[in-house]
N, C-alpha and C positions, 0 to 999 in steps of 0.2 A: 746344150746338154739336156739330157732326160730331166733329172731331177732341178735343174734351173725352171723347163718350163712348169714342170707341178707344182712348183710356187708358183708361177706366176698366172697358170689355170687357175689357182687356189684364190689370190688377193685379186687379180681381173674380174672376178666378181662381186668384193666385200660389198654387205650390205647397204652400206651408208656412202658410198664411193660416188660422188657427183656423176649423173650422167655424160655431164658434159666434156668430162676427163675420158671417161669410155670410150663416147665416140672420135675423139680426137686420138686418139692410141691408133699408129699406123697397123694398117696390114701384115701380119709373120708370112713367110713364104712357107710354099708348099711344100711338106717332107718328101725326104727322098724315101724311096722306095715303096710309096702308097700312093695308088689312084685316088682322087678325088672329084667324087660327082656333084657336081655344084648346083641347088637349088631346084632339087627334086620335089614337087606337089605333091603332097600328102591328102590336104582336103581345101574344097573352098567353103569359105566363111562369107554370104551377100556378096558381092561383086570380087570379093579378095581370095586372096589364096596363101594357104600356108607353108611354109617349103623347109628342106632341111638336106642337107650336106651330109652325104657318103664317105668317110672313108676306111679302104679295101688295102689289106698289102695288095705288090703287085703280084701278078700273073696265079689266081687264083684259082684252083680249081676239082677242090670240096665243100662244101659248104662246112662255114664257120660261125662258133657264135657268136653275138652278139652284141656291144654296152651302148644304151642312148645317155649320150650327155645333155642334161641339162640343165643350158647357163642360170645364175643367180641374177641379181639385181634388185632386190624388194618386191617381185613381181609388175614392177611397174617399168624397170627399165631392161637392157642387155639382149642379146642377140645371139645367133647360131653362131657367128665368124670367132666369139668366142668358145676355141676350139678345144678338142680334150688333149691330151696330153699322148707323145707319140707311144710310147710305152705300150699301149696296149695294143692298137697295129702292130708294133715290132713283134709283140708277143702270140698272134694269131689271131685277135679280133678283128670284125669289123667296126669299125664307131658310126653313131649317125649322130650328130648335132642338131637339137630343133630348134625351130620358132614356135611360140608360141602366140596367142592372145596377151599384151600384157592388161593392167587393169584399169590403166587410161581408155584400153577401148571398152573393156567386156570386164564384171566383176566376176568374181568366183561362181559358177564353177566352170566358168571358160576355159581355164588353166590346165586344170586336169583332164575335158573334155577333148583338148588340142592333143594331149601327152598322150593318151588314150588312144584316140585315132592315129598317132604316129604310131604304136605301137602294133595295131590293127594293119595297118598300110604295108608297115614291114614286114608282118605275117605274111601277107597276102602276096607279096612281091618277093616273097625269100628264095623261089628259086633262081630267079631271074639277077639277084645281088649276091648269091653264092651266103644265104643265112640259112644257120641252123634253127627254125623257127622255134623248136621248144629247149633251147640255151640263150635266152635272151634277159639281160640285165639293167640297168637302170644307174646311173651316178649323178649328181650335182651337188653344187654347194649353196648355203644359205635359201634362198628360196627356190634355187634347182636340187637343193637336196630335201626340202618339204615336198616339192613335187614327184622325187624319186620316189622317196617314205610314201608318199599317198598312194601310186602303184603299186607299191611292196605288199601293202595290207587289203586294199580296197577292188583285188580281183574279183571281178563277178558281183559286184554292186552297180544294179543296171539303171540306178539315178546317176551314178556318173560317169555314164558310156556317150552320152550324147546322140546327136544325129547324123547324119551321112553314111558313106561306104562302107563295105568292109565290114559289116554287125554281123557276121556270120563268124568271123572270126576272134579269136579270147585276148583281150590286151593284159592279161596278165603277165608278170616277169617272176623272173625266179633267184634276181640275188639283185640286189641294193645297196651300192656304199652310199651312205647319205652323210655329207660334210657341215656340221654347222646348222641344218635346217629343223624349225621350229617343230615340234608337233602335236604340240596341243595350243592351239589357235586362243580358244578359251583363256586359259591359265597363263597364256602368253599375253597376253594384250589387259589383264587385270594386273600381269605385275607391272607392267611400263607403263599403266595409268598412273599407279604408286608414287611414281621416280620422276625425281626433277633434271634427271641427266639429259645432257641435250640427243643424245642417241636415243634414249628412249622414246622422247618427246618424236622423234624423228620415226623410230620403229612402230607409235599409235599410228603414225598417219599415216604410216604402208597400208598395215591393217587394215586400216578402216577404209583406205581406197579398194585394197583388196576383197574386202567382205560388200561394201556399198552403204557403210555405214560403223555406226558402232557396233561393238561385241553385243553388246547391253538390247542392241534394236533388232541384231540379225543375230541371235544366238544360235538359231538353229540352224543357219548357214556356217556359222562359225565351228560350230560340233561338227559339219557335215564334212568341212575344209581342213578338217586334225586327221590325222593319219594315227592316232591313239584309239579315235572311235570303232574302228575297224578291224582293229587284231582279233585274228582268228589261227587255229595251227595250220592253216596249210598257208600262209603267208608266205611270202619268200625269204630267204635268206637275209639277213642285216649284217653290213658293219659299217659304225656310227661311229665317226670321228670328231670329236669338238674341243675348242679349246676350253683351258681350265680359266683361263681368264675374258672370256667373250662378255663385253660387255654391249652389243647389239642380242643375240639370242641366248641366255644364260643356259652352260652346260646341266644344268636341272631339266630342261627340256629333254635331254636325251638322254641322261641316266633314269630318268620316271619311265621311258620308252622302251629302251632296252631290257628293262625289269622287269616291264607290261606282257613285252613279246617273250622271253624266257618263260613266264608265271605260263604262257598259253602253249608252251613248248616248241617255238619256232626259236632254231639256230642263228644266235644272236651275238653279238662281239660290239665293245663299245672301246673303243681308244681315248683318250683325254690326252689330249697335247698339252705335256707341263708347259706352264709360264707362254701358253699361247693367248693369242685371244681372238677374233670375227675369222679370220684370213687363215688356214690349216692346210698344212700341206709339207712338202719338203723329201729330200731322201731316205728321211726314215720310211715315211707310208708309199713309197714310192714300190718295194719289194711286197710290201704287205695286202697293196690294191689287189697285183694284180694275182697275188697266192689266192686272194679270196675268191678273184671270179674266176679263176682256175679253177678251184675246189669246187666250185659250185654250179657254173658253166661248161667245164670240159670233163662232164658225166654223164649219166642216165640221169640226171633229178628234174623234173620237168613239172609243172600242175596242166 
């Protein structure tokens, strides 16, 4: 059922979730009624290549828009196969799931550099995949939803476009549900130094693989890496769902956010899942996803 798999899209990523549980989680089969193109090249990175998964309802033939999901895992672990949730295919999108750099190979700003050029590539290739190239959006949770939030705000910041294909084209998006993910890197990683919680303890050391060190020694990478630095009004659309009990990314990260982006007049909506906590999701936000990239994606609003 729909709202079965958005949980389980939702907690398939929690933060703190063993890898090794991950990758032991069999294969879901393929939905009915949606093509999927398996392990499309986006860019090469040194001898490797980056790739990501199409999927299209079937027999397509206007251009639709678009949501890239991207998976969580502390930026250090998780994968494309971790898929989005059918819902938005049934509902007229296409979805493209990526991979990214995680930060065992490449520290920050690898991450966004990756997310970036996926977002470029699918500009560049939207007729050919049936995209609407200026209705395109953005979702993840925990550090797929930091990663969203960092396209939402930091369109046209051309320190983190990186290099390769495709730089002729805008990796900006124009709506963002960002679930759970951090965004002030900063403020985030001074409170979990604080805390003798073992999640925290656990959350410094994302970070600090993430940034290539401590907050303290890369601050300026750390500011670079907050998707708070960057609100500007023509930002894309938000809506930020967190629980009220997350104790890996404290729901303060996203009410400071959501405040940030309003205060600069970009179209902003923040959910708190009573009595949730890392893992968000469920039949309630299930009707609400997908009104917002309706609202936001099947219009004229484009940057």
């Amino acid at each position: 059922m729909i709202s079965q798999w958005i949980i389980l899209a939702a907690t398939a990523v929690v933060w703190l979730q063993p890898a090794e549980a991950r990758r032991e989680r069999p294969e879901r089969p393929d939905y009915p009624d949606v093509t999927v193109q398996r392990d499309l090249v986006y860019k090469t990175v040194g001898s490797g290549t980056l790739r990501l998964d199409l999927y299209s309802p079937q027999n397509v033939t206007q251009p639709l828009p678009l949501v890239v999901w991207i998976h969580g895992g502390g930026w250090r672990s998780g994968r494309k196969e971790q898929r989005p949730p059918i819902n938005l295919m049934a509902a007229g999108y296409v979805v493209a799931s990526i991979n990214y750099r995680l930060s065992g190979e490449a520290p920050f700003p690898a991450q966004i550099e990756d997310c970036k050029a996926a977002i470029r590539w699918l500009r560049a290739n939207a007729t050919a995949y049936h995209i609407a190239p200026d209705h395109i959006g953005a979702w993840g949770h925990s550090a797929g939803g930091h990663l969203s939030a960092l396209l939402g705000t930091s369109g046209g910041v051309a320190a983190l476009e990186g290099t390769g294909d495709n730089l002729s084209y805008s990796s900006r998006v124009q709506a963002v549900c960002d679930m759970s993910g951090p965004t002030d890197i900063v403020s985030l990683y001074e409170e979990v130094s604080k805390s003798e919680r073992g999640s925290a303890r656990r959350a410094k050391s994302f970070i600090e693989q993430f940034l290539g060190g401590s907050a303290e020694q890369r601050m300026a990478i750390a500011k670079a890496a907050s998707p708070m630095t960057y609100i500007s009004k023509d930002d894309a659309a938000f809506l930020v769902i967190h629980g009220e009990n997350d104790m890996s990314i404290p729901v303060s990260q996203s009410s400071a956010f959501v405040e940030a982006l309003k205060a600069a007049g970009v179209d902003a909506t923040l959910e708190v899942a009573i009595g949730r906590g890392h893992g968000v999701g469920g039949p309630r936000y299930e009707s609400v996803i997908t009104n917002f990239f309706d609202k936001h994606l099947k219009t004229n609003r484009a940057h």
